[in-house]
C-alpha positions in Angstrom: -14.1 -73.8 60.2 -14.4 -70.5 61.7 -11.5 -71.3 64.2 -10.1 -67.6 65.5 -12.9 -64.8 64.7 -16.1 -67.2 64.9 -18.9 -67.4 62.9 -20.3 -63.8 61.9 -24.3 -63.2 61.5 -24.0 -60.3 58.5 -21.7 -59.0 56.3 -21.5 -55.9 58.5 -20.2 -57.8 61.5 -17.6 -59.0 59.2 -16.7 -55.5 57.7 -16.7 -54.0 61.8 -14.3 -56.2 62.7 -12.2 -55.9 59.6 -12.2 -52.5 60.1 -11.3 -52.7 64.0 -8.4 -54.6 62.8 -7.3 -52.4 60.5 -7.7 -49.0 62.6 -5.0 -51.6 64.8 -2.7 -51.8 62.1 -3.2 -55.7 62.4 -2.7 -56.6 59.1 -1.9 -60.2 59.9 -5.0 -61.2 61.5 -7.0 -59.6 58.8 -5.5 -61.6 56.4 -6.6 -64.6 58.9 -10.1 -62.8 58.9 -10.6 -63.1 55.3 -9.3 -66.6 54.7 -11.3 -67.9 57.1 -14.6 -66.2 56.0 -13.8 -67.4 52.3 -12.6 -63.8 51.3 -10.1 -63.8 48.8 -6.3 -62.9 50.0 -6.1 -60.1 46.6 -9.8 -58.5 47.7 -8.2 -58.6 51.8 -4.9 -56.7 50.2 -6.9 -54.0 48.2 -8.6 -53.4 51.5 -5.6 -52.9 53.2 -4.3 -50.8 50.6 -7.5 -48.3 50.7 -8.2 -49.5 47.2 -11.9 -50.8 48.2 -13.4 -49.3 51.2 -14.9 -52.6 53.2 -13.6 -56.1 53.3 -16.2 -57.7 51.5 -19.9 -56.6 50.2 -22.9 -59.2 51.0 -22.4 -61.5 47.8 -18.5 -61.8 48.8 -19.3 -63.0 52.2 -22.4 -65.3 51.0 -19.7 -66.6 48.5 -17.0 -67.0 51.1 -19.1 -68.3 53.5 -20.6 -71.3 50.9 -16.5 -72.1 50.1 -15.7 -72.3 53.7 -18.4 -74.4 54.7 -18.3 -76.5 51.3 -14.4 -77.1 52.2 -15.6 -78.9 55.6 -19.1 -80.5 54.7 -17.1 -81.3 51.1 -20.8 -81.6 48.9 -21.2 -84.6 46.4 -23.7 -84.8 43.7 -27.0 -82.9 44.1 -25.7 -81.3 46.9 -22.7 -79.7 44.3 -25.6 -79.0 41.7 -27.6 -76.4 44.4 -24.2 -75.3 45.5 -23.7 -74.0 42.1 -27.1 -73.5 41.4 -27.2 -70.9 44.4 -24.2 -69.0 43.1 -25.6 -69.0 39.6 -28.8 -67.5 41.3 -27.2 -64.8 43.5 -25.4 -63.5 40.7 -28.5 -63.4 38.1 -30.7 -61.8 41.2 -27.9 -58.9 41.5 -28.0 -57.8 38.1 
């Protein structure tokens, strides 16, 4: 699940080594970085390109992080309901 960088404990960890990859010109392994945190490959690009100045902001990596580990654990039923029902949430909490 979290095969080459690990599991992260905040979105800061995520953005410091995003950002260590990036002062490295590793381009290609922060691609890997995003796609294995759930990070969309358009969001890791814009990064790249200077376009957004972090990787991801806390609700990306929550999101990313509930993709990756609903991929694996592959939720049926109730279990898809609270998925949802936790992204519906996090959204109506931000506003």
């Amino acid at each position: 699940m979290f095969d080459t960088f690990g599991e992260f404990d905040s979105v800061e960890e995520l953005n410091r080594t995003a950002e260590g990859l990036l002062k490295e010109g590793d381009t290609e392994s922060l691609m890997i970085l995003a796609e294995e945190n759930g990070i969309d490959k358009g969001d890791a690009q814009d990064y790249i390109d200077g376009v957004v100045p972090e990787l991801a902001n806390a609700l990306m990596a929550a999101w990313g992080k509930l993709d990756v580990e609903c991929k694996e654990l592959k939720p049926y039923e109730i279990m898809e309901d609270w998925v949802d029902y936790i992204k519906k949430d996090a959204v109506r909490t931000r506003k």
